[in-house]
N, C-alpha and C positions, 0 to 999 in steps of 0.2 A: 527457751527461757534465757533470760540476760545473766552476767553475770552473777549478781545483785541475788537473785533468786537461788542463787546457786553457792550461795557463800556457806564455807562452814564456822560452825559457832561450837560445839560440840565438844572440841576440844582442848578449850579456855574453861568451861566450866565442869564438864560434866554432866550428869543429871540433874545438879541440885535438887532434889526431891523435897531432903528435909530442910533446907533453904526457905525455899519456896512454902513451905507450909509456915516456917515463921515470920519469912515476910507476910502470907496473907491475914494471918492473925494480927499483925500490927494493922496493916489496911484497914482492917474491920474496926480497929480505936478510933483512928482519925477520919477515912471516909477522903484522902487525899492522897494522893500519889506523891506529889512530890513535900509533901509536910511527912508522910512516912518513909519517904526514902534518905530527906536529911536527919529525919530522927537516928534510922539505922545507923546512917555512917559515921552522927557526931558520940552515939552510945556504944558502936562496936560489937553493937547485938547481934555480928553475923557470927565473930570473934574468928575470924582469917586472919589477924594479923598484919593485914594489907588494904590500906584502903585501895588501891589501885584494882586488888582483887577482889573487894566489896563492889565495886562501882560495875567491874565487869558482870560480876552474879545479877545485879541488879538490872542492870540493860538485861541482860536476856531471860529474866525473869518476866518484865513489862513486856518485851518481844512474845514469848509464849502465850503468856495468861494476862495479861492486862488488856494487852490488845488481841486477843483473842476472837476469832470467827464471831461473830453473834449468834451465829447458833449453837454455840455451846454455851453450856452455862458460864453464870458472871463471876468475874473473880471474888463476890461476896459470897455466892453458894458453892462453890469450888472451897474457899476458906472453911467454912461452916462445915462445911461435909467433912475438910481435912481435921477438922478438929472434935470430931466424934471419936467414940472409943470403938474402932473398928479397926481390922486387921492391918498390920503396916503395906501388907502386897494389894490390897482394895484401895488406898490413897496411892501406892507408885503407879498400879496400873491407867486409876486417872488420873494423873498427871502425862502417865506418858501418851494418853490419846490428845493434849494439847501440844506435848510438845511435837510429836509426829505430822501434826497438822500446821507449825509451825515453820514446817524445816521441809524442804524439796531433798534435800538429799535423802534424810532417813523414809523418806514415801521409798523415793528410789530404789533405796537396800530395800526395802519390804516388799514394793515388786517385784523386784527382780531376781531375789536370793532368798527371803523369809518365807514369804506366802507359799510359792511353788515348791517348797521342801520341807514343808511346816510336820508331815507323815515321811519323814524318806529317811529319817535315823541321821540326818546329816549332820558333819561336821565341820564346824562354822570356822574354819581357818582365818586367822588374820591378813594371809596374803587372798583371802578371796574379798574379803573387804576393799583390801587395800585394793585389787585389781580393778574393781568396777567404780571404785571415785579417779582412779588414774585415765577412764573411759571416759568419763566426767570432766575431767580436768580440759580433755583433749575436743570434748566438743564445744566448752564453753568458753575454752581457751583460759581458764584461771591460771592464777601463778601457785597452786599449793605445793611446797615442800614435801619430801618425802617422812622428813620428819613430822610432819605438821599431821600427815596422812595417817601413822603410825597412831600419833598420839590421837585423834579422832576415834581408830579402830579399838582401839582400846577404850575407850571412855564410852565408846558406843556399846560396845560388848558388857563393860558394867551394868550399864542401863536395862541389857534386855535379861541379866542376871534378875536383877532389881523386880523384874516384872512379873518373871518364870517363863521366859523364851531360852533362857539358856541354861543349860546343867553343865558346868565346865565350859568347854566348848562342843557341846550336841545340844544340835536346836531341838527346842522341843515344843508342844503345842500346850500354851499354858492354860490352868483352869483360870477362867477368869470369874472374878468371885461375883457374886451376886450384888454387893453394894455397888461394886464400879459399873455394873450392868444398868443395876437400878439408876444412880444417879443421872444417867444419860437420856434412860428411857422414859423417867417423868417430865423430863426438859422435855426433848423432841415431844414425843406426845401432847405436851402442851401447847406447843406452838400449830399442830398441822392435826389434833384430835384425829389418825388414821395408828391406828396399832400397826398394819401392814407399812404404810411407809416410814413410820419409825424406824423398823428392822429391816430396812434397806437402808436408811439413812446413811450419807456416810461419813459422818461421828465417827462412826461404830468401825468403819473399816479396820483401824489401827489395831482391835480387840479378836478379829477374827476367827468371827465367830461363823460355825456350820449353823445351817436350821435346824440342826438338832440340838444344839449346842443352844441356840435362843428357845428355841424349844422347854427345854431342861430348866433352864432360868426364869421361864415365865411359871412352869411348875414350882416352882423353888419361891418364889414371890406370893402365888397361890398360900404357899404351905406358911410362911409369915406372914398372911394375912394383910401383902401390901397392895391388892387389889385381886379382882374375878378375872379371872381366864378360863376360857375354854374353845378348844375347838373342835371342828369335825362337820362335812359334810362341802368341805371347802368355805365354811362359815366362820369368823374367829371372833370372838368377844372378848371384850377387855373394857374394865370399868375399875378404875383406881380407887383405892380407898381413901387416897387423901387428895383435897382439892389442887395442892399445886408442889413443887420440890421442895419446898422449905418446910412445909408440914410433915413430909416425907422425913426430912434429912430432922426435926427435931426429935423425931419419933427415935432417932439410932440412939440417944441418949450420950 
């Protein structure tokens, strides 16, 4: 990977989570990007105090979810969904499967440090952070500060707080709720009608989930009556109760 790929952002902003949910609620008024991002910054709607620091939120809010894979959903149903009355950790958890899709570094930490120790009681030191973007550094040949590396570690660490990958500093394996499940699995589904490679998909990666674990959540969908599941015999059926995500997402009220 170039440079370029390899740049971090992370620690300019943060997660912005709740950012990013009232930028998309503005989006959804105008239907423009750049008529809503000079609205923000002449109203001060993000209320930083900094335009310099609005302008950055906003670049990497368009980075994440604006421009966004196309196979994830659009930053109108991403909006829509944030703006339902469902649990704050069901909108962090999807946001952060865009912004991990986003970003080569944070794949990086989740291969090589999240995923393999997601059961092993580990604890998530900041110098182990620190040590594998310093590997990083050294192969892509980037200029990052030590300072810069710190401040990354830390604002990443909030993030996976935010999610429930971390309790303190011990990783732990988070429930991930059923809205942020759902919302992924009526996209994908839509696009490729195979249940099975939806739950391959890899959307989904960032959420990491066991087959037990998607397993559990198609029951759990069952039981609110957001479509039929069944399986057995190596046979799986799956037939949605609503024709597409938006029917889905207005059903959450």
């Amino acid at each position: 990977m170039s440079k370029k790929h390899f740049a971090l952002h992370l620690h300019r902003t943060g997660s912005i989570f709740r950012e990013t949910a009232i930028v998309l609620a503005e989006l959804s008024n105008s239907n423009s990007w750049e008529k809503t991002r000079k609205n923000l910054l002449d109203n001060g709607i993000l209320q930083k105090g900094s335009r310099e620091t609005e302008i950055g939120i906003l670049s990497e809010i368009k980075r994440r979810y604006i421009q966004a894979p196309e196979w994830l959903p659009t930053p109108t149903q991403l909006g829509q969904f944030l703006s339902r009355s469902i649990s704050g950790r069901a909108k962090n958890q999807s946001l952060l499967v865009y912004a991990y899709h986003a970003d080569y570094i944070i794949q990086n930490i989740f291969k090589e440090i999240l995923i393999p120790n997601l059961a092993n009681s580990f604890i998530l030191r900041n110098s182990v952070v620190v040590e594998l973007l310093n590997r990083l550094k050294d192969l892509t040949g980037a200029h990052w500060s030590t300072s810069t590396l710190r401040k990354w570690t830390v604002k990443f660490k909030t993030m996976l707080r935010e999610t429930g990958f971390l309790k303190d500093n011990l990783l732990t394996k988070p429930y991930i709720r059923e809205e942020t499940f759902t919302f992924f699995l009526f996209w994908l589904f839509g696009s490729n009608r195979s249940i099975r490679k939806t739950l391959k998909h890899k959307a989904l990666v960032p959420l990491c989930l066991t087959h037990e674990d998607k397993t559990y959540l198609l029951k759990k969908g069952n039981e609110k009556r957001w479509w039929y599941y069944t399986e057995g015999a190596g046979v799986v059926e799956f037939i949605p109760r609503f024709n597409n995500l938006e029917e889905w997402i207005c059903e959450l009220g």
